[in-house]
C-alpha positions as CSV (number, residue, x, y, z in Angstrom):
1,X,8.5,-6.8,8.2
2,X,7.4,-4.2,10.5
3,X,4.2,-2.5,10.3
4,X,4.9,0.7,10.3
5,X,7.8,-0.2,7.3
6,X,4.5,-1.9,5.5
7,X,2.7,1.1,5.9
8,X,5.4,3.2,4.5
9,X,5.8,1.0,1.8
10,X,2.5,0.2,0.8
11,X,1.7,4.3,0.8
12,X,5.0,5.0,-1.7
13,X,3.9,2.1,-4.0
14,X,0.4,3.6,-4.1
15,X,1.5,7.2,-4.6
16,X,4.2,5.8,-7.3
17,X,1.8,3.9,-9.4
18,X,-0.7,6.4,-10.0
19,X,2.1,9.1,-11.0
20,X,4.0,6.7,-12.7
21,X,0.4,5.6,-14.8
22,X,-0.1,9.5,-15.1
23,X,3.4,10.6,-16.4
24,X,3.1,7.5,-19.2
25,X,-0.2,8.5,-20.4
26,X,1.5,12.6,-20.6
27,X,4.2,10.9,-22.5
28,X,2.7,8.4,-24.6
29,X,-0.7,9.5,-25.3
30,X,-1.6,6.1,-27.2
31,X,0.1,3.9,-25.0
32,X,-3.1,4.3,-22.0
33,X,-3.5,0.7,-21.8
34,X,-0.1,-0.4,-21.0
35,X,0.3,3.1,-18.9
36,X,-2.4,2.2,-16.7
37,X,-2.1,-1.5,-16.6
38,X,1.6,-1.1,-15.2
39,X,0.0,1.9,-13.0
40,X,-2.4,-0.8,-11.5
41,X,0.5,-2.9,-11.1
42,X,2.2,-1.3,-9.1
43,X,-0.5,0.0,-6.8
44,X,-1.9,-3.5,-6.4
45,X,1.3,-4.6,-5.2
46,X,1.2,-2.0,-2.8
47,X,-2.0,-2.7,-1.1
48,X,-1.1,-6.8,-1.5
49,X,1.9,-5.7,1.0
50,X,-0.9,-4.1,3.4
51,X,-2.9,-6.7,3.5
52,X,-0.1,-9.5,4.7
53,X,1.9,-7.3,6.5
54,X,0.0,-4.5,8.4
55,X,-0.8,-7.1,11.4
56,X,-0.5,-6.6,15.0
57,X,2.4,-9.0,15.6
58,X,0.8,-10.2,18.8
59,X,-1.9,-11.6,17.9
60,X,-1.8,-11.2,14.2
61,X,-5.2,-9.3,13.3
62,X,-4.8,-7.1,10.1
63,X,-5.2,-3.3,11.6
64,X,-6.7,-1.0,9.7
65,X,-4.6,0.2,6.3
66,X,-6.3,4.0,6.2
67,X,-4.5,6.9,8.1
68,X,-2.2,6.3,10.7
69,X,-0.6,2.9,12.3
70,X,-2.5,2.8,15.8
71,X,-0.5,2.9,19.2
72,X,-2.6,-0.4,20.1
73,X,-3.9,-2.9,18.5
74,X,-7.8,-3.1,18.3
75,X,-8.6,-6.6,19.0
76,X,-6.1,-7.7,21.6
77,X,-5.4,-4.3,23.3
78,X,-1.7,-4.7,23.8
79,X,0.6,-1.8,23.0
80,X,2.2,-2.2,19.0
């Protein structure tokens, strides 16, 4: 998987947890736990797919999973 995909994808599933947690707990006040717990969930998955896959796919060093996917990569200098 690419990146910049990962990046993309790990954002959405972050952003789409939290609503998803919110828009339960609107709906169905006294199901919070379960809301939030599939809320978590989701956004756990998301950052579990910027851990493994936001890497420079030179030399394989996680890059940084805030902001923006860098035009090189910080260790090895070579052009992502």
């Amino acid at each position: 998987m690419n990146h910049k995909l990962a990046r993309k994808l790990m954002y959405v599933l972050i952003l789409s947890g939290i609503v998803f947690a919110f828009v339960l707990t609107v709906i169905y006040p006294g199901k919070f736990k379960l809301a939030m717990s599939v809320g978590v969930a989701i956004s756990s998955t998301g950052i579990l797919i910027g851990v493994l896959f936001i890497r420079c796919p030179y030399c394989h060093t996680g890059l940084n999973l805030r902001g923006f996917s860098p035009d090189y990569c910080p260790n090895c200098g070579r052009k992502i």
